[in-house]
C-alpha positions in Angstrom: 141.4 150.8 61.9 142.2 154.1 60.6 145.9 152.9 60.0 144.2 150.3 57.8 142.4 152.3 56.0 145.6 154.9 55.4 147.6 151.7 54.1 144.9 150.4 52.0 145.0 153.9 49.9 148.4 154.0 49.3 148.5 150.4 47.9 148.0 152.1 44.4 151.5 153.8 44.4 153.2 151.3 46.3 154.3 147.7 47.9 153.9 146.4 50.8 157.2 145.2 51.7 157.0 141.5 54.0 159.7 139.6 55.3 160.0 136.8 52.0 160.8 140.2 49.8 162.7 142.1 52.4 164.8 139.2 53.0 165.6 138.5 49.2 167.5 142.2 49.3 171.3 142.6 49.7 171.2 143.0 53.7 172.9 146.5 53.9 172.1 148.0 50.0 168.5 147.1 49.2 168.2 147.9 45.5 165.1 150.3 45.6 163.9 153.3 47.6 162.4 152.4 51.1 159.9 154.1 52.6 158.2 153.5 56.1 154.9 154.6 57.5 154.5 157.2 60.4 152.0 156.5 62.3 151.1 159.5 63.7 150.7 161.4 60.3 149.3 158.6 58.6 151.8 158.8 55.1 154.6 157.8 53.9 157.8 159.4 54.3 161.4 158.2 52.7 163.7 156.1 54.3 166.5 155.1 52.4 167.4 155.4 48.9 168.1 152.8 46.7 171.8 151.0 46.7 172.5 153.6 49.8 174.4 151.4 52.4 172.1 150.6 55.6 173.9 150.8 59.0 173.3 148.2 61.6 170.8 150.1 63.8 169.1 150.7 60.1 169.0 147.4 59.2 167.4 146.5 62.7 165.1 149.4 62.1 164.2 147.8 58.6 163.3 144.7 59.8 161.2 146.4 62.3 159.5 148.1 60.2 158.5 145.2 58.2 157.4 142.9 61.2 155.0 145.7 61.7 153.7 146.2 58.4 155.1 149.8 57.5 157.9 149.0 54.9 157.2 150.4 51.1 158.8 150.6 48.0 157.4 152.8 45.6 155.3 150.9 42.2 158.0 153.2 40.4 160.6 151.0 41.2 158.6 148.2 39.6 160.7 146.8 37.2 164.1 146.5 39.7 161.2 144.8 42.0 159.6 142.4 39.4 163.3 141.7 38.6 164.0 140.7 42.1 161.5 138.6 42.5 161.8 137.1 39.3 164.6 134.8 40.6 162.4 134.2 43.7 159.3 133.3 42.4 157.3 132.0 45.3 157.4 135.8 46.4 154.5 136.6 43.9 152.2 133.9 46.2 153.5 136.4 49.2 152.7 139.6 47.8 149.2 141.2 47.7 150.0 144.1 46.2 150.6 142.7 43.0 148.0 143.1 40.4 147.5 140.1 38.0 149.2 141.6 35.1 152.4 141.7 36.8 152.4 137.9 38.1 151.9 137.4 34.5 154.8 139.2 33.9 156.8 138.2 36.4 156.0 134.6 36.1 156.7 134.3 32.2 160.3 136.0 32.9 160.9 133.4 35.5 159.8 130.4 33.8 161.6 132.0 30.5 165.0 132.1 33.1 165.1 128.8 34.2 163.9 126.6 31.3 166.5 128.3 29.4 169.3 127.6 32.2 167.7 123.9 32.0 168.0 123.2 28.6 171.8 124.6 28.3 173.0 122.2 31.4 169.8 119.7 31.5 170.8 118.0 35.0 168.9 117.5 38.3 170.0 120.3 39.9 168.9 122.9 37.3 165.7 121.3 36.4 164.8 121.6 40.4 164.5 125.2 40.4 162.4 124.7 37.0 160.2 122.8 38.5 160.2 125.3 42.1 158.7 127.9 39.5 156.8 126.3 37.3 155.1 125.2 40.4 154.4 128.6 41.3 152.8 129.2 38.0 149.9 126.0 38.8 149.4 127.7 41.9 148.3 130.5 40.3 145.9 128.7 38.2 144.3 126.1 40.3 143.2 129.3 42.4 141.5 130.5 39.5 141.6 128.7 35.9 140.4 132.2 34.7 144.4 133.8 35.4 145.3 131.6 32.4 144.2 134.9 29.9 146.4 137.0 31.3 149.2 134.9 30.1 147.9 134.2 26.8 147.5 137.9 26.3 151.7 137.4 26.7 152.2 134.7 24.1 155.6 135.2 22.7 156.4 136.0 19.3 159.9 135.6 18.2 161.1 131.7 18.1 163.5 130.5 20.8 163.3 127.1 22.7 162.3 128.6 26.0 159.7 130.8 24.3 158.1 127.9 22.2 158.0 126.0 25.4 156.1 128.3 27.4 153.6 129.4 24.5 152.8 125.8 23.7 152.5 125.0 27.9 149.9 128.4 27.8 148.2 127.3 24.9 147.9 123.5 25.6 146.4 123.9 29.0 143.7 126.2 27.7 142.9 123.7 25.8 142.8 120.9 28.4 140.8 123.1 30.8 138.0 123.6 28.2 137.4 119.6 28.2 137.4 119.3 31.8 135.8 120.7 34.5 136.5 119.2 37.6 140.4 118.4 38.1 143.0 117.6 40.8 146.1 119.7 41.3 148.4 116.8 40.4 146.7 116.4 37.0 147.2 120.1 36.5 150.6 120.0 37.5 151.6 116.6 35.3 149.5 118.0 32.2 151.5 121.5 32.4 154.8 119.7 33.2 154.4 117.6 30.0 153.4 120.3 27.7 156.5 122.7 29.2 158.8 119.9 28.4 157.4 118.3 25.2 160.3 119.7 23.1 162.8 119.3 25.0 164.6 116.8 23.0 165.2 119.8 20.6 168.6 120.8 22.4 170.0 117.5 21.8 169.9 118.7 18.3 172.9 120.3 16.4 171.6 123.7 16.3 172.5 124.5 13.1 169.2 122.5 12.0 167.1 124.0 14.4 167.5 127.3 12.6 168.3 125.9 9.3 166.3 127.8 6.0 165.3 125.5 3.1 165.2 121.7 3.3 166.5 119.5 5.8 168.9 116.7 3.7 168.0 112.8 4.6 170.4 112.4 7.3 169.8 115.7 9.0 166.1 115.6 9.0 167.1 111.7 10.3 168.5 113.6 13.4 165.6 116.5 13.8 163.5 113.3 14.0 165.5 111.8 16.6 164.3 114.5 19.2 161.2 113.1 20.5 162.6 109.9 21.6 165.6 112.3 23.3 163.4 114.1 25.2 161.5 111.5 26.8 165.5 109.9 27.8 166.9 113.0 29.0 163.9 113.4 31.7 163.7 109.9 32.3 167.3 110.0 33.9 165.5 112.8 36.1 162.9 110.9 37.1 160.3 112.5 34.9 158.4 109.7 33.2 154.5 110.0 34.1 152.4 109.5 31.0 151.4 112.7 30.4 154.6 113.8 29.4 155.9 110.7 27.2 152.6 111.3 25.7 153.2 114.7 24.6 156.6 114.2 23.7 156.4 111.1 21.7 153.0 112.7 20.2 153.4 115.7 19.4 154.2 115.4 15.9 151.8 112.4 15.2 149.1 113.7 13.0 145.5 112.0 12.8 145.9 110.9 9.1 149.3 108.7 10.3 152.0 111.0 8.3 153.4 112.1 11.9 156.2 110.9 13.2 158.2 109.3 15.4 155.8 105.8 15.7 153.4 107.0 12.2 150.0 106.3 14.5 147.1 107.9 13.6 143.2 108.4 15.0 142.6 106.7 18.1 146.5 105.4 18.8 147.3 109.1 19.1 146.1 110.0 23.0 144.0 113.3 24.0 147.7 114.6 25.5 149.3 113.9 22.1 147.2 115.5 20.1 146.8 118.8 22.6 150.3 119.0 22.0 150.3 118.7 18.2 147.8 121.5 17.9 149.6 123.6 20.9 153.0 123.0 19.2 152.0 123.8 15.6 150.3 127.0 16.7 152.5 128.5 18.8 155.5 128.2 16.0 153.1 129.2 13.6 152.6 132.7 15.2 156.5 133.0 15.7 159.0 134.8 13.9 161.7 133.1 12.7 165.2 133.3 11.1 163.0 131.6 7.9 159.8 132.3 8.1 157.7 134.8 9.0 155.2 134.8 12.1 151.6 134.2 10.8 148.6 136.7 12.1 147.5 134.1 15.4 143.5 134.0 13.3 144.9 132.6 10.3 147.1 130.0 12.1 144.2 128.8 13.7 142.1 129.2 10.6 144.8 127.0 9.1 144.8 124.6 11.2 141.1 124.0 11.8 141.0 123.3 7.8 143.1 120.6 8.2 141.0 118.0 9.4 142.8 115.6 8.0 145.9 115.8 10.2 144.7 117.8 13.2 142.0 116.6 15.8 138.8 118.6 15.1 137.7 119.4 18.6 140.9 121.3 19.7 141.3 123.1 16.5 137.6 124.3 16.8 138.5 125.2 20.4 141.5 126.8 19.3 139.8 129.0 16.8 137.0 129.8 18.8 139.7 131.4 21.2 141.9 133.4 18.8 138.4 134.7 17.4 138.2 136.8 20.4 142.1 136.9 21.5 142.3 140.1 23.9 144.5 142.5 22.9 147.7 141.5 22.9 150.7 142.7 25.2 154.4 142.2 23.6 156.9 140.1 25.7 159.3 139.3 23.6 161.5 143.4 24.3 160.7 142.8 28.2 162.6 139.6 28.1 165.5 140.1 25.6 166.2 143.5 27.9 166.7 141.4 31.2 
C-alpha cells in the first residue's frame, strides 16, 4: 500500500513505463533516461541514460523491472516519448500517465503522419495504418465525447491536405455530436472516417492548382471539380464505400441554394453528412493560412458563414458560431508538427 502511494506521487514528474512502451524501444539503446524504483527507500533512482547501450543482464533486468511496475522515464523526456509513441499510437490507450493534453498532442501528430504517408502512396497497405490510428482517436472519444475540446483547442492553422483533413474531421464531428445524443461506435467511427477522407480526391489534382493565386482558367477549374468524384474512386478500390463517406465527399461542395457542385443539388437532396461537411470544410480553410490568402480570425469565419443562409444550412452554422463564441484559448500546432 505504501509502495502505491510512493508511485502515485511521483506520477507528476514521470511515466510509468509498461511492457506496449518498453517494448516499442530499440532493445539494447532505449532513447530516454530510465529510472527504476527501490523499494526499500521508496524513490526513484537512475538507471540508464538515454541512447547508453544496455547489456544482456540489463536488458533482463529492464524487463523485470517493468513486469513489476518500477520502470520510469522522466516527463522531461516528453517530447522523445510523445515522439515514440506517435508511430505507435494504440500506446496512448496503455498509458495512464498521460494527461489529456498530450493524447491530444500525440494523437493529432499521428493522424497528421499517416494521412500524409496515405495520400502520397494512397494504396491498402498505407491506408491500414491510417485507419489503426484514427481508430485510436474514436476510442478516445466514445469514452468521453467531452475529449473532442481538447483537440479543437489544436485546430491547425496553416493549409496543407493533411491539416485541412484533420481540422474539418474535428470540426465536423462536433457538429454531429451536438444533434445526437445517443450513438453506436460504428456510427462514430463511419461519420469520422468520412469527414477524415472527404477531400481526399484533392491529391489526384495537379498541385499546381491546389495552391494556385488568382483565378482558376475553364479547363483547370474543370479538373479542381473533378476531385469529388476521385475521392469517392480512389477509396472505393479500398473497400471504403459506406454512405457516410460518399456523402461527404460528393457533398461537400453542394450549397443549399443549388450553386455547389459536383451534382448542383440543393435543400433537401443535400444529406445532413453533406452539409456537415460543407460547413466543416469551408471553416476550417477559412481559418487557414495560405500561399493566397490570408487565415480569417475563427469568429468572423463563422460569423461569415452563419450570414449566408442562402448557401449554408442554418442549424450547423448556428452551432458553429455558438462554438467559436466561446472557443478556449487556443494552443498552436502547426511549429510542433513542421519540427518532427
Amino acid at each position: 500500500m505504501a509502495k502505491d502511494v510512493a508511485k502515485r506521487n511521483i506520477d507528476e514528474e514521470y511515466y510509468q513505463i509498461g511492457p506496449e512502451i518498453l517494448g516499442s524501444f530499440a532493445k539494447y539503446r532505449p532513447p530516454v533516461d530510465l529510472f527504476r524504483f527501490r523499494d526499500d527507500i521508496a524513490v526513484l533512482e537512475p538507471y540508464s541514460r538515454k541512447d547508453a547501450r544496455l547489456t544482456n543482464e540489463q536488458v533482463e533486468e529492464v524487463a523485470k523491472l517493468c513486469e513489476d511496475g518500477d520502470l520510469f522515464v522522466s516527463r522531461s523526456d516528453h517530447p522523445i516519448y510523445s515522439r515514440h509513441i506517435v508511430k505507435q499510437l494504440d500506446l496512448v490507450l496503455q498509458d495512464r500517465n498521460l494527461k489529456e493534453a498530450e493524447i491530444a498532442d500525440i494523437c493529432l501528430r499521428a493522424l497528421h503522419m499517416r494521412y500524409t504517408a496515405f495520400i502520397g502512396q494512397p494504396v491498402k497497405a498505407v491506408f491500414d495504418p491510417l485507419y489503426r490510428d484514427f481508430s485510436v482517436f474514436t476510442e478516445i472519444i466514445m469514452g468521453d465525447r467531452h475529449r473532442l475540446t481538447a483537440f479543437l483547442r489544436r485546430l491547425f492553422r496553416k493549409h496543407e491536405p493533411a491539416r485541412h483533413a484533420i481540422n474539418s474531421m474535428i470540426v465536423g464531428m462536433w457538429l454531429w455530436l451536438q444533434l445526437v445524443s445517443d450513438y453506436r461506435r460504428k456510427e462514430l467511427d463511419r461519420t469520422g472516417l468520412a469527414l477524415l477522407l472527404h477531400d481526399v480526391g484533392m491529391c489526384k489534382v495537379p498541385a499546381f492548382l491546389v495552391g494556385k493565386a488568382g483565378r482558376l482558367k475553364p479547363d483547370e477549374r474543370e479538373k479542381v471539380l473533378l476531385h469529388p468524384h476521385l475521392g469517392v474512386q480512389m477509396m472505393q478500390k479500398l473497400d471504403v464505400n459506406f454512405e457516410e463517406f460518399v456523402q461527404a465527399c460528393y457533398e461537400h461542395h453542394e450549397r443549399n441554394d443549388g450553386s455547389g457542385y459536383p451534382r448542383k443539388a440543393s435543400g433537401s437532396q443535400i444529406s445532413r453528412m453533406g452539409r456537415i461537411a460543407a460547413v466543416a470544410d469551408s471553416f476550417c480553410a477559412m481559418i487557414a493560412e495560405r500561399s493566397y490568402a490570408q487565415a480569417m480570425d475563427p469568429v468572423d469565419a463563422a460569423r461569415t458563414l452563419a450570414d449566408d443562409k442562402r448557401r449554408y444550412d442554418e442549424e450547423m452554422t448556428r452551432l458553429l458560431f455558438s462554438l467559436v463564441s466561446t472557443w478556449p484559448e487556443p494552443i498552436p500546432m502547426d511549429d510542433a508538427i513542421e519540427a518532427t
